[in-house]
Backbone as CSV, one residue per row, in Angstrom:
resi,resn,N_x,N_y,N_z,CA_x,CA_y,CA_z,C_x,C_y,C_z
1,UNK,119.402,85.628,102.046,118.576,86.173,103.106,119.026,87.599,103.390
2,UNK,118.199,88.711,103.565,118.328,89.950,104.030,118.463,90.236,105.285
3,UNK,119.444,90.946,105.949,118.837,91.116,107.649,119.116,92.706,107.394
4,UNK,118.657,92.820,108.322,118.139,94.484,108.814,119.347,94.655,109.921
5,UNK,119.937,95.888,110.029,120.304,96.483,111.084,119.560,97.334,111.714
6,UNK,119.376,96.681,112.989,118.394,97.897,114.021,119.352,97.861,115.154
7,UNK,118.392,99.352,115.751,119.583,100.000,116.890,118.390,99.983,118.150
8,UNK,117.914,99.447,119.233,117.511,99.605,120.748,118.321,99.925,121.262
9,UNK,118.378,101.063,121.843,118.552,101.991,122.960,120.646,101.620,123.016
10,UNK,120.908,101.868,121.558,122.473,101.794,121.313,122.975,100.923,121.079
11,UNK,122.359,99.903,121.513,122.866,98.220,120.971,122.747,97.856,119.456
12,UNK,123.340,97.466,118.660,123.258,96.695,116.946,122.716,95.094,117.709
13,UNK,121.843,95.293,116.865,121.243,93.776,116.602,121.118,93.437,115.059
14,UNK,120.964,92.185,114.430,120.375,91.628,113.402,119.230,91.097,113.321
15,UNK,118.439,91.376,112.562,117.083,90.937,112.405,116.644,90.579,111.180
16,UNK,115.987,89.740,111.104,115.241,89.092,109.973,114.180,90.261,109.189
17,UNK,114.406,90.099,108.030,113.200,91.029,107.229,112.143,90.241,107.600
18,UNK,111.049,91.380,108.206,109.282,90.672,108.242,108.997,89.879,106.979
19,UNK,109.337,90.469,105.943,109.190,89.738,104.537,109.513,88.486,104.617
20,UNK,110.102,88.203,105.458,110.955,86.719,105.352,110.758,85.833,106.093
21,UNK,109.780,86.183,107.801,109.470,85.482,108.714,108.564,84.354,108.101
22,UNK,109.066,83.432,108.111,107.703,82.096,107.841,106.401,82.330,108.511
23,UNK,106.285,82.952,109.527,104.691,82.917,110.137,104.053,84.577,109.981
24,UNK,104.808,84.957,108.939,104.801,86.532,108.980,103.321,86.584,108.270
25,UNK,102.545,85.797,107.524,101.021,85.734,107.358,100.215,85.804,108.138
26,UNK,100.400,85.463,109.247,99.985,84.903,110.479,99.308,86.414,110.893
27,UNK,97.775,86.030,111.664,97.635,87.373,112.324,98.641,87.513,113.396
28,UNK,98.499,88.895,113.587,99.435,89.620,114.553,99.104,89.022,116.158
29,UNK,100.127,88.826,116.754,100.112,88.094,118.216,99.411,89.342,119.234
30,UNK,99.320,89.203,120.221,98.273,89.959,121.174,99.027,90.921,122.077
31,UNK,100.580,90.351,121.527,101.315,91.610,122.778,101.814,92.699,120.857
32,UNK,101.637,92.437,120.331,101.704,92.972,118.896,100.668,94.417,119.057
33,UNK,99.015,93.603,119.155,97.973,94.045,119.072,98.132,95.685,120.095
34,UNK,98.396,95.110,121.059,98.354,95.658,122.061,99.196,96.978,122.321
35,UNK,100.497,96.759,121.764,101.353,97.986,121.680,101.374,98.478,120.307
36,UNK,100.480,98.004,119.740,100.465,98.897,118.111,99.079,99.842,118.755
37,UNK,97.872,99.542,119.314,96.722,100.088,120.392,97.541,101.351,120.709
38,UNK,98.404,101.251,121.378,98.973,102.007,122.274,99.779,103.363,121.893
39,UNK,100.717,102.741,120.705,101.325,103.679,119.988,100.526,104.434,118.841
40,UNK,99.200,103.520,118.291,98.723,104.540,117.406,98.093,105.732,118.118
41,UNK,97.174,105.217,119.076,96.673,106.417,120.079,98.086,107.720,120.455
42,UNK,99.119,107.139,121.019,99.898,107.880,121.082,100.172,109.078,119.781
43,UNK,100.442,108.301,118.994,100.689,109.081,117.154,99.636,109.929,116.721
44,UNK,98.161,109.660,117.856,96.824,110.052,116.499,96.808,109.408,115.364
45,UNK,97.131,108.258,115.263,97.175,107.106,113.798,95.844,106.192,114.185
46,UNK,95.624,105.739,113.564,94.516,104.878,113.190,95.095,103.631,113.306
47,UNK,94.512,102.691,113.883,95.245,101.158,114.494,93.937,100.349,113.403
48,UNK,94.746,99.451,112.398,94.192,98.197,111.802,94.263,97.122,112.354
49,UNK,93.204,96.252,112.938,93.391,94.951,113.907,93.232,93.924,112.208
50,UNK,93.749,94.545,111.440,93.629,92.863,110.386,95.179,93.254,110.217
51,UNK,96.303,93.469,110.503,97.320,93.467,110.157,98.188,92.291,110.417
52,UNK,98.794,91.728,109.636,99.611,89.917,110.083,100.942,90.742,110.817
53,UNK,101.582,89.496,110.998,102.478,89.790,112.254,103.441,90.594,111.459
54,UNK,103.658,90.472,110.000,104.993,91.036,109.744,105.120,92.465,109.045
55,UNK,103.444,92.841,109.337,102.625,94.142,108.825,102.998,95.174,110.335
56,UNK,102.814,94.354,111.220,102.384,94.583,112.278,103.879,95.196,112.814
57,UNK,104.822,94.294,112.596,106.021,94.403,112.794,106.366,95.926,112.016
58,UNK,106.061,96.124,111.419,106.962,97.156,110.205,105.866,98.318,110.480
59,UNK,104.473,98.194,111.345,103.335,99.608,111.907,104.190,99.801,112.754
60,UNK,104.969,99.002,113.624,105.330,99.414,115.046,106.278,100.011,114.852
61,UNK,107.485,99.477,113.858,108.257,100.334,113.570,108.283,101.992,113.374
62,UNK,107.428,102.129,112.262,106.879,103.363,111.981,106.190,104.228,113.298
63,UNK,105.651,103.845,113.962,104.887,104.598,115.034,105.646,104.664,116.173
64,UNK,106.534,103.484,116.401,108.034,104.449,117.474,108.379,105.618,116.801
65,UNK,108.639,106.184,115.690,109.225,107.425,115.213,108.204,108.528,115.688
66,UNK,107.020,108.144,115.765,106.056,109.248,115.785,105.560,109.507,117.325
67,UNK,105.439,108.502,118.020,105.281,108.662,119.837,105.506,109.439,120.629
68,UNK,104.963,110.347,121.146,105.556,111.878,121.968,105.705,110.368,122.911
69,UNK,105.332,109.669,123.276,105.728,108.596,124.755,107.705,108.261,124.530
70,UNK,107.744,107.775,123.333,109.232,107.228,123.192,109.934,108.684,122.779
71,UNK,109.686,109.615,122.423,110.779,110.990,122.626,110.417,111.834,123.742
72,UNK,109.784,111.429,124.316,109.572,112.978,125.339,111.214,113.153,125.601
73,UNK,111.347,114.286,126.201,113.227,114.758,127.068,113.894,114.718,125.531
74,UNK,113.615,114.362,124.087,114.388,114.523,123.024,115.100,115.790,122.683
């Protein structure tokens, strides 16, 4: 099994590769939907509502980097 190191706001966590989630086929859940909405508008990106959860997982990723909302004061 692969895990990922990710960093929130200084903390190390372990996380499961999306690749690897068993329900990661699955369409994307609605609080998913909702802040991928949010951040693509933020980015000027284009939001896909057919993305599964573990697509969805790895847009959101990408579009925290790009968010004037999550860097403003950077």
């Amino acid at each position: 099994m692969t895990m990922q190191n990710t960093s929130s706001g200084g903390n190390e966590a372990l996380q499961k590769d999306p690749e690897e989630w068993k329900t990661g086929d699955e369409p994307m859940t609605a609080a998913q939907r909702s802040y991928l909405e949010t951040l693509a508008r933020d980015a000027g990106e284009t939001f896909d509502e057919q993305l599964t959860k573990a697509a969805a997982s790895k847009r959101i990723d990408e579009l925290r980097d790009k968010s004037p909302r999550l860097h403003d004061g950077d």
